[in-house]
C-alpha atoms as one frame of an Amber mdcrd trajectory, in Angstrom:
protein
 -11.525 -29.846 -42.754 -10.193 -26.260 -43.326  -6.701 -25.891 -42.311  -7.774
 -22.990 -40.291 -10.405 -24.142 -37.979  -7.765 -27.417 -37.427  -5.101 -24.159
 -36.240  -7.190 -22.913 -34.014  -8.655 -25.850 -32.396  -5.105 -26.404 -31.925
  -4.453 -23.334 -30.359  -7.419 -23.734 -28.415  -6.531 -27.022 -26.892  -3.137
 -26.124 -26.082  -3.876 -22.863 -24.299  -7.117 -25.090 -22.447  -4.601 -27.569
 -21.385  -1.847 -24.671 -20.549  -4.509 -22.465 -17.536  -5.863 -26.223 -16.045
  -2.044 -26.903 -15.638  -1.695 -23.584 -13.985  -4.801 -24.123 -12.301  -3.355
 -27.428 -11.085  -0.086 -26.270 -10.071  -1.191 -23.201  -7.632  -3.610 -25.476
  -5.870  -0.215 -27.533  -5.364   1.782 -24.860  -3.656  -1.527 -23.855  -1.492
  -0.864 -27.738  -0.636   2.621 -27.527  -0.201   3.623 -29.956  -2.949   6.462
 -27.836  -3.871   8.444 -30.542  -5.539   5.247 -31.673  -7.702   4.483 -27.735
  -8.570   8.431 -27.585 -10.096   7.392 -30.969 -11.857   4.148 -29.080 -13.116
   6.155 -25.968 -13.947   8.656 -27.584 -16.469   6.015 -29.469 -17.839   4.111
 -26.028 -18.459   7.368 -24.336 -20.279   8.048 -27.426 -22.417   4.503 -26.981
 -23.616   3.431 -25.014 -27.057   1.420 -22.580 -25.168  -0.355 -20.837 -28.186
   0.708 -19.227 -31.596  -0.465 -15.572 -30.210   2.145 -13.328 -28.894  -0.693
 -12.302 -25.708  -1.476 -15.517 -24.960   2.304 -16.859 -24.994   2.984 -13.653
 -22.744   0.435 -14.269 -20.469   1.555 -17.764 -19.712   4.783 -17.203 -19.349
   4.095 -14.204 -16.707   1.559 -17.270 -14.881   4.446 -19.554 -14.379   7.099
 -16.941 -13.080   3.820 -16.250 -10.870   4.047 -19.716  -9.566   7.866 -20.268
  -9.641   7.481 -16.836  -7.228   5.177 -18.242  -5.120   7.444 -21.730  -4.579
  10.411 -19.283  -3.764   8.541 -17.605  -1.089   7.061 -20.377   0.322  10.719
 -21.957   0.686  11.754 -18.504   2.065  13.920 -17.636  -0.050  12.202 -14.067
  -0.945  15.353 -12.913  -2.983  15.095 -15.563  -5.811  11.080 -14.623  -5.718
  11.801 -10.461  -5.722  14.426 -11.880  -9.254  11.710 -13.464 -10.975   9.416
 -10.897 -10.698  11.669  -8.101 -11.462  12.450 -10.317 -14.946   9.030  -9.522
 -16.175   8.663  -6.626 -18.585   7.990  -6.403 -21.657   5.528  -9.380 -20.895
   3.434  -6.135 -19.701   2.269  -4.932 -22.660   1.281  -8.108 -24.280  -1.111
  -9.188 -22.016   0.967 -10.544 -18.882  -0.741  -9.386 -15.238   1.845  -6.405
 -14.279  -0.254  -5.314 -11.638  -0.669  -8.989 -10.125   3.245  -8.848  -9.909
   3.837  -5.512  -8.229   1.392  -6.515  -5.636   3.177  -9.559  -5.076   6.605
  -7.844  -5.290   5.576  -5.337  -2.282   4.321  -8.602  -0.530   7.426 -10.042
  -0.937   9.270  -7.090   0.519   6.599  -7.660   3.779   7.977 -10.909   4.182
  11.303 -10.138   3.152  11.749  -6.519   5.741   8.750  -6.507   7.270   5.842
  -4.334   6.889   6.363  -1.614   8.953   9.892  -0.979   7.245   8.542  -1.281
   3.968   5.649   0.996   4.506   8.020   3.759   5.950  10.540   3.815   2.896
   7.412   4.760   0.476   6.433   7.372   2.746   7.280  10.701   1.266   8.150
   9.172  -2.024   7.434  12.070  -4.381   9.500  11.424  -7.464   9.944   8.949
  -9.727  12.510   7.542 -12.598  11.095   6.636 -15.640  12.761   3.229 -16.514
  11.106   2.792 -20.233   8.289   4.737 -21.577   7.307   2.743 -24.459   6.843
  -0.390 -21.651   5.494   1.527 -19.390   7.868   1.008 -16.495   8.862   3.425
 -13.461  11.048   3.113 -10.504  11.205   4.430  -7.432  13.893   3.997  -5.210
  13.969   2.508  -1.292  17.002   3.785   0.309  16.946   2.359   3.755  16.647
  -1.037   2.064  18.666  -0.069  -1.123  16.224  -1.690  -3.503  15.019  -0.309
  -6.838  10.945  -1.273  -7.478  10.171  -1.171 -10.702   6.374  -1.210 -11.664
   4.039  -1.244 -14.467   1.627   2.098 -15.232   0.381   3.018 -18.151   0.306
   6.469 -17.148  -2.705   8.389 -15.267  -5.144  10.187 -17.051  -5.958  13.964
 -17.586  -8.107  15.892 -19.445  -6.957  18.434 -22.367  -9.455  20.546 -24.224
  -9.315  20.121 -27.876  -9.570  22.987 -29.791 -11.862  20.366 -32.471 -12.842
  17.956 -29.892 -13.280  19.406 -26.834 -12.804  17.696 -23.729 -10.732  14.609
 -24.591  -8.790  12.071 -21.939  -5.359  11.832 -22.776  -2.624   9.515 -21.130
   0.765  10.768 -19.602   3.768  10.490 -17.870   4.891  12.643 -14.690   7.530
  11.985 -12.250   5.324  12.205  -9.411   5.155   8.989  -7.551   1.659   9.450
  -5.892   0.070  10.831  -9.156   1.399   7.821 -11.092   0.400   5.291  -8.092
  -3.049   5.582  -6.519  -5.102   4.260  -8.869  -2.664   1.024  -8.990  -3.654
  -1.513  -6.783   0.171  -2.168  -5.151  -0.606   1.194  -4.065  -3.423   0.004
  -2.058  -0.575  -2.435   0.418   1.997   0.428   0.704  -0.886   3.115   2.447
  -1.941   3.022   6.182
């Protein structure tokens, strides 16, 4: 058999056997089998969980998912708000940034309450940019002194080429809103 189609039925069955372990494992913390979801979870990062940088990236971004959701359903909402903030660079290679904002800013519900969250983004107009080439920005919360860092790959606008015409182009800008309301964290955080 060619030594390639024996890689990547490799690959194949170890990323198959990687998402029905996920699979597996969040239908355990619906449950409430915490202790058999940690089992699961060490299982999953002792696995070979592809050759592919994307597909390594996105399964490791699944199982901080999980290892969130076990920390909020134990309460503990700080040890849930570290794991997600220790996702980055997973962002651009194929890791669900968006998936972990929202569930950052649902954190912060359970963690503050709703009402106090929602007020400190009111009036949020500027922004930090934390990295450029990964695509992360922060705004800051004062009245509960936390930093959120998100993902965005910019917001798009239209330049008129000279050659072209009309082209899209994507960009940074310090505005908050601009950079936010097609995101769908942004969605939780408006009345």
């Amino acid at each position: 058999m060619n030594r390639t189609l024996i890689l990547l039925l490799i690959f194949i069955s170890n990323l198959s056997f990687s998402q029905s372990l996920l699979d597996m494992t969040e239908e355990e913390i619906k449950k409430g089998d915490l202790e058999r979801a940690k089992r699961q979870i060490n299982i999953l990062k002792n696995s070979e969980s592809g050759f592919c940088g994307n597909s390594v990236a996105k399964i490791k971004g699944e199982i901080s998912f999980l290892e969130s959701k076990i920390a909020i359903k134990e309460k503990d909402y700080d040890k849930s708000l570290e794991i997600l903030n220790s996702i980055k660079e997973e962002c651009v290679f194929g890791n669900n940034c968006e998936k972990r904002d929202s569930l950052k800013i649902e954190t912060l519900f359970m963690k503050y309450g709703k009402r106090t969250i929602l007020s400190s983004f009111k009036n949020k107009e500027k922004l930090k940019i934390i990295s450029l080439n990964h695509f992360h920005y922060q705004v800051y919360l004062e009245n509960i002194d936390y930093k959120f860092i998100f993902f965005s790959n910019g917001y798009e606008k239209n330049y008129e080429h000279p050659k072209y015409g009309t082209i899209s182009k994507r960009e940074s800008n310090n505005s908050f809103i601009d950079m936010c309301k097609e995101l769908k964290f942004y969605k939780l955080i408006i009345e």
